[in-house]
ZAMARGU-4260 file (C-alpha; in steps of 0.2 Angstrom, whole numbers, plus 5000, padded with zeros to 4 digits):
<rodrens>
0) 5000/5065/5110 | 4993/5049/5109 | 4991/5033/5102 | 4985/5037/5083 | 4985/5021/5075
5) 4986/5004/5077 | 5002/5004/5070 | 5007/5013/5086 | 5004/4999/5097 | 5012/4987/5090
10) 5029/4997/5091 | 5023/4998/5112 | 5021/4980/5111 | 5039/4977/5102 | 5047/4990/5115
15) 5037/4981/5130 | 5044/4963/5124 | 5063/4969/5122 | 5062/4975/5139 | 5055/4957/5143
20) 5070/4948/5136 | 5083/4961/5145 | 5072/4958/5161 | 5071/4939/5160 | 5090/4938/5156
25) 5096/4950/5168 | 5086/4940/5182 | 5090/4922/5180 | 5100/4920/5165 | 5084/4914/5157
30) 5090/4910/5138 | 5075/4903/5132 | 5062/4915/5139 | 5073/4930/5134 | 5075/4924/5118
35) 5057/4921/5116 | 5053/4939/5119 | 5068/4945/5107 | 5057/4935/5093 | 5042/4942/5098
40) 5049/4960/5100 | 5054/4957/5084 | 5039/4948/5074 | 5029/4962/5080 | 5040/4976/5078
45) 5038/4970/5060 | 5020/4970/5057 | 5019/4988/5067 | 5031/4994/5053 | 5022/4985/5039
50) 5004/4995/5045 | 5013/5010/5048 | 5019/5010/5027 | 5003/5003/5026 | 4994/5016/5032
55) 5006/5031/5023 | 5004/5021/5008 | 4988/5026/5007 | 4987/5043/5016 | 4997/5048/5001
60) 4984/5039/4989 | 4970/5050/4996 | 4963/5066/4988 | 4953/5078/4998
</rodrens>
């Protein structure tokens, strides 16, 4: 197992900055950084899912 595309990073980022947000509101109550890490969790998280249907898209398309 391992990473297999880049796809696959993104959704490590998208985990690693919801994490962030939960972290930086659980410390200080820090609305504003942990709700920039939401968005970010989130903007990314959507372009990892776009690559990975992306990257089906085309698997599918191919013909050995």
């Amino acid at each position: 197992m391992g990473i297999k595309s880049s796809s696959d990073i993104f959704f490590i980022m998208s985990v690693a900055a919801v994490l962030m947000a939960v972290i930086s509101w659980a410390v200080e109550s820090m609305w504003l950084a942990s709700t920039q890490w939401l968005l970010v969790g989130i903007m990314v998280g959507v372009w990892g899912l776009y690559l990975r249907l992306r990257d089906m898209h085309e698997g599918s398309g191919k013909k050995k």
